[in-house]
N, C-alpha and C positions, 0 to 999 in steps of 0.2 A: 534508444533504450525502449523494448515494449516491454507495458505491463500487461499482467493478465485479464482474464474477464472476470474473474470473483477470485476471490478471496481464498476457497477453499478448493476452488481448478489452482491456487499455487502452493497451498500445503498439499495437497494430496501429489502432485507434480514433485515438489521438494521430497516427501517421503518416499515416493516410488524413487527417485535417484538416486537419495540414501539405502535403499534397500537391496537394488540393483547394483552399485558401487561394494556396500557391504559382504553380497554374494560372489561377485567379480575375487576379493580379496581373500573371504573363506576357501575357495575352490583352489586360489591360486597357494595359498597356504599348505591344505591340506597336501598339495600333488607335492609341494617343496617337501613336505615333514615323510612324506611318501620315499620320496629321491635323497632325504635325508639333508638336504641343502636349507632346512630351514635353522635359522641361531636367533638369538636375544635382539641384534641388531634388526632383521626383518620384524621381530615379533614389536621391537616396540616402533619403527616406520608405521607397520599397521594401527599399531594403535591411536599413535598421533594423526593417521591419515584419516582415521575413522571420526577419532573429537574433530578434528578440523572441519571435516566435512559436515556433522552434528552440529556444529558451531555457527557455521555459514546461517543457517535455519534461523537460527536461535539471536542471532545479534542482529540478522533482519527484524524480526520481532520486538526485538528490545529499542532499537533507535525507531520503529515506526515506520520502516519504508512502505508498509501497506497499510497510509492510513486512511478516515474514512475521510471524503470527500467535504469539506468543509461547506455550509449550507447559508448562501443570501435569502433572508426573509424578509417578505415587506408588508404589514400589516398598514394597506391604507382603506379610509372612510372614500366615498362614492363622491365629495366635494373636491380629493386631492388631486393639486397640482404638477408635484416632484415628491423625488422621494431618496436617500443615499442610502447604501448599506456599505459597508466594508469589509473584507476577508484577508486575514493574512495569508501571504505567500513568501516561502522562497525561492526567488528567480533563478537565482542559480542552477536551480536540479531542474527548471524547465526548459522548454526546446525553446531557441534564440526564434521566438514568433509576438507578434504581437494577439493579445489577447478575442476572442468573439465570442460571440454570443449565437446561443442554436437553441433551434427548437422551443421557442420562447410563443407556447400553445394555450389557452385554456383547455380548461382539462374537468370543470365542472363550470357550469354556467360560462357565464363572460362572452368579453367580446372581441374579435382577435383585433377586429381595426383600432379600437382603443388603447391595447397593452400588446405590442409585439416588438421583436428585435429591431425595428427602425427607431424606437424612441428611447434605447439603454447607447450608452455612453460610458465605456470604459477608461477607468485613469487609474496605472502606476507609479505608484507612491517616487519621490526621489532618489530613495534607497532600497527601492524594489522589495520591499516589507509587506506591501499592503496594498491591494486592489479595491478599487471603489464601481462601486457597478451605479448609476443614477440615473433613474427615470423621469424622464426633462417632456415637459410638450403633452403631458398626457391628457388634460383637457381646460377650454380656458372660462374665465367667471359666465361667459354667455355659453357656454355648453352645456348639455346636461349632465346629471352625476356618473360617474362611470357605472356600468353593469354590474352589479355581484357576484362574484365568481373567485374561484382558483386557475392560477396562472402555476405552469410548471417549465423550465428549461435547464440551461446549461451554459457555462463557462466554459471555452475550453483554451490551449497554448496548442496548436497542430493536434495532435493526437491523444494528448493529456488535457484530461477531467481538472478543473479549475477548484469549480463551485458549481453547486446545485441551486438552483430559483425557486422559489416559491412564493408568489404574492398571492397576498388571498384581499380580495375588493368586500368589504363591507358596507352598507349602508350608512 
């Protein structure tokens, strides 16, 4: 299954095929009403082909297939040792992969040796409900405080966006 890269590259995408399908059906109409081969049974095929098509749009929207990325925050003090967050997921609409972690940078201050993808540890729930992301090892009672900064990355299943990261290191 690919998704798109925003949101509005797949209404504008949906609308141009609704619009194009919609002209495909006028044109083919008009030539019929031309040749005189057009009757009530075409006229209402069309119309149902037209709502179906309009529908398609519309029931994506309403069940949420493009929704927004669910986001892991970690609001820890410069003394923290670990930390868990959790994200619901349904597994089932994901690719049969085990989950990772990317791109796991500061992004304001910080420090990459202290918080980076070697020290998250992902764990799906039993029932595949729920994703725990936990940052294990980050520093011990003889080490200094961690750096201050914002940490940004990403979850991902193969090619699907999981969860978003954001730890922000406070003093």
């Amino acid at each position: 299954m690919s998704y798109p890269q925003a949101f509005t590259q797949q209404w504008l995408g949906y609308l141009s095929f609704l619009s194009d399908r919609s002209m495909a059906t006028w044109n083919q109409a008009l030539q019929d009403i031309q040749d005189r081969k057009y009757d009530p049974g075409k006229a209402m095929s069309d119309m149902l082909g037209l709502w179906n098509d309009a529908a398609v749009g519309w029931f994506a929207a309403w069940r949420g297939a493009d929704q927004m990325v669910p986001t892991l925050f970690f609001d820890l003090a410069g003394d923290d040792e670990s930390a868990t967050a959790c994200v619901p997921i349904f597994a089932p609409s994901l690719p049969n992969e085990s989950p990772h972690v990317a791109f796991l940078k500061p992004i304001v201050g910080g420090n990459p040796a202290e918080i980076n993808d070697t020290k998250c540890t992902l764990t799906l729930s039993t029932d595949e409900r729920e994703l725990a992301l936990s940052l294990d090892g980050l520093r011990t009672q003889a080490d200094p405080p961690l750096t201050q900064g914002v940490y940004q990355g990403l979850v991902h299943m193969g090619e699907v966006p999981i969860a978003l990261i954001y730890i922000r290191v406070h003093p």
